[in-house]
C-alpha positions in Angstrom: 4.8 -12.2 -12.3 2.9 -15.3 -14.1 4.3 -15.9 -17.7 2.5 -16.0 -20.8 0.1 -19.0 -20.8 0.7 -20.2 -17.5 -2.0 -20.7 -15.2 -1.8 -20.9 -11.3 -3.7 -23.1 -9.1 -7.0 -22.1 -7.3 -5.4 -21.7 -4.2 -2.2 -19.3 -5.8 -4.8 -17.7 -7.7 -7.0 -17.1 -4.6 -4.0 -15.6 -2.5 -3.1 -13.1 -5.7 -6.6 -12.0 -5.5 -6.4 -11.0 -2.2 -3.2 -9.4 -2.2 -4.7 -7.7 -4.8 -7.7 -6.5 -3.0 -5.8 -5.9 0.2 -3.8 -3.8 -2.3 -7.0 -1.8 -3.3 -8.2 -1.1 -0.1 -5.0 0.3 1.4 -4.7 2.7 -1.4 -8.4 3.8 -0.1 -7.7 4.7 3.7 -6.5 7.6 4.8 -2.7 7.0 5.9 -3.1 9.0 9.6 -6.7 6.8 10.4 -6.7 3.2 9.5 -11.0 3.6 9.9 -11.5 6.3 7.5 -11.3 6.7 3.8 -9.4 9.0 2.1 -11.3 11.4 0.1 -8.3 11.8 -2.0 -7.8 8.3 -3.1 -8.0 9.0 -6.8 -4.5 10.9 -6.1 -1.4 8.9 -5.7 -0.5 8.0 -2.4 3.1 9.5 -2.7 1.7 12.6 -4.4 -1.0 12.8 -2.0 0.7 13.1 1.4 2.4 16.4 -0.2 -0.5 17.6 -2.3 -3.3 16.7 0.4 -2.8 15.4 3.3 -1.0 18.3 4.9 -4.8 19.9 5.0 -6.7 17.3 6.0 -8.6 17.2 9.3 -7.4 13.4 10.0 -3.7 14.7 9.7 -4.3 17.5 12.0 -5.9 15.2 14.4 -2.6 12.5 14.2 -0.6 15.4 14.7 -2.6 16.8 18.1 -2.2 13.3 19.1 1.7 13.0 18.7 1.9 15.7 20.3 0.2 15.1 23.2 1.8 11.7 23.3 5.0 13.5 23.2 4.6 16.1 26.1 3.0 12.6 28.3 6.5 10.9 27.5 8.6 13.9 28.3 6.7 14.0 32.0 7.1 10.4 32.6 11.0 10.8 32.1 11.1 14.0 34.0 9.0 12.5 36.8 11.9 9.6 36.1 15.1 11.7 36.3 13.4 13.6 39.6 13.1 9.8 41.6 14.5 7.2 40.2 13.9 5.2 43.5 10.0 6.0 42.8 10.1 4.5 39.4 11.8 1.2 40.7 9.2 0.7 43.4 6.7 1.1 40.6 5.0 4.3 42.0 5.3 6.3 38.7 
């Protein structure tokens, strides 16, 4: 935090602003989809997961996609566990 009546130089000054900004933006995007802006951004971040989030189509989306991610992991270790000798040669 900068004191009262000290300045920073242009480059410290520079940085804050863009920490700042970086900041700003974050607080924008949705928090399932990097590429997408939350509608609800007006609405605190840790009020908004709760309060909105839970509804929204991006979270549904994320949560399809875990999922899926999920049931892909839990074949590759069956697959694993059934021949081990197949995952050493690199086959699976």
């Amino acid at each position: 935090m900068i004191g009262l009546g000290k300045k920073l130089c242009k480059v410290c000054e520079h940085r804050r602003l863009e920490l700042a900004e970086d900041r700003l933006i974050e607080s924008w995007l949705c928090l399932f989809d990097a590429d997408v802006f939350c509608g609800y951004s007006q609405v605190p971040e840790e009020k908004r997961v709760r309060s909105k989030c839970l509804s929204c189509e991006h979270y549904a989306r994320f949560e399809r996609e875990m999922e899926e991610e999920d049931d892909r992991e839990a074949e590759f270790f069956e697959a694993v566990c059934r021949d081990p000798d197949a995952y050493l040669r690199g086959e699976i």
